[in-house]
C-alpha positions in Angstrom: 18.6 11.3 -6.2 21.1 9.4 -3.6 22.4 5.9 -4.5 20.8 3.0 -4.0 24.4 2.0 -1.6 22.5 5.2 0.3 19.8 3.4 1.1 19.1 2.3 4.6 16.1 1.0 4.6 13.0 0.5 2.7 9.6 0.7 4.2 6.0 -0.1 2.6 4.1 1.8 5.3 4.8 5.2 6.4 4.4 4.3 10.0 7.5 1.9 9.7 9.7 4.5 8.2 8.5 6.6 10.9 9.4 4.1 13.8 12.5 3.3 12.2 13.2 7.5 12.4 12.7 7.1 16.0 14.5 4.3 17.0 17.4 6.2 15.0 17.0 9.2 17.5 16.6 7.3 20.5 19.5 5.3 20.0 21.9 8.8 19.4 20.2 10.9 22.0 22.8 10.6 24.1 25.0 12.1 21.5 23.3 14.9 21.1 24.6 18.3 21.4 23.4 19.3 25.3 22.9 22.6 24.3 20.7 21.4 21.5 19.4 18.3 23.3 15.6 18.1 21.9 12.8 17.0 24.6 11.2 13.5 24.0 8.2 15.0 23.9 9.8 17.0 20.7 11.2 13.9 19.5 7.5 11.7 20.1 6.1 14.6 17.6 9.0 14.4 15.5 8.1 11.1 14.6 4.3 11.3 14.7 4.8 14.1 12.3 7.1 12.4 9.8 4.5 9.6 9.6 1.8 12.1 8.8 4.4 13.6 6.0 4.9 10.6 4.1 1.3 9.2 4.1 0.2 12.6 2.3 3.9 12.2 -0.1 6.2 13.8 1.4 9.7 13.4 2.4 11.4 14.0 6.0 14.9 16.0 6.2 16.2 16.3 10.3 19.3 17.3 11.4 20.7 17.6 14.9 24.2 18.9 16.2 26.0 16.2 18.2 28.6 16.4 20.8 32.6 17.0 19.4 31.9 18.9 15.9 29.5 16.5 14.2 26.0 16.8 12.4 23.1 13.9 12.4 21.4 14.4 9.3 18.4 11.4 8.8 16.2 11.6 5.7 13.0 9.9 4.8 11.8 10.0 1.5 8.6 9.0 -0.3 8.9 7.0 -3.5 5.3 5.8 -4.6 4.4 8.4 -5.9 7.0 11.8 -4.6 5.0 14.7 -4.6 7.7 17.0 -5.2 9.8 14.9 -8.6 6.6 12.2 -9.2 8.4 10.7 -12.5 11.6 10.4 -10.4 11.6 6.3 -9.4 12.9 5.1 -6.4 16.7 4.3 -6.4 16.2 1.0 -4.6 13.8 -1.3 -7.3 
């Protein structure tokens, strides 16, 4: 329901969405909130689970407080079919 100028990437395999999620939070853990600063073992499931939520349809909403007064918010959603909106197409052709 985002814009297609939104869009960050497009993926045909769940796994590569998923791998991009975590090179995402890799590359901003250090930006991360210390007090809110997940585990890499938390992040290693985070991943593994958002790959297992978008092979079954589903879509992936994180969020994570960073340091000064900001919010990470990533997103990963399924197009082929969605689950949730199925006649909704994607907004990138």
């Amino acid at each position: 329901m985002k814009p297609a100028t939104c869009v960050l990437g497009t993926w045909d395999e769940p796994r590569q969405a998923a791998t991009w999620l975590g090179e995402r939070l890799t590359e901003l853990a250090p930006r991360f909130d210390p007090d809110a600063r997940p585990h890499t073992a938390s992040l290693d499931l985070l991943v593994s689970s958002a790959a297992d939520r978008l092979q079954w349809g589903g879509d992936v909403s994180l969020g994570f407080y960073l340091q000064r007064p900001s919010f990470l918010s990533l997103a990963l959603v399924t197009c082929s079919p969605n689950r949730a909106v199925p006649e909704l197409g994607c907004p990138v052709g």
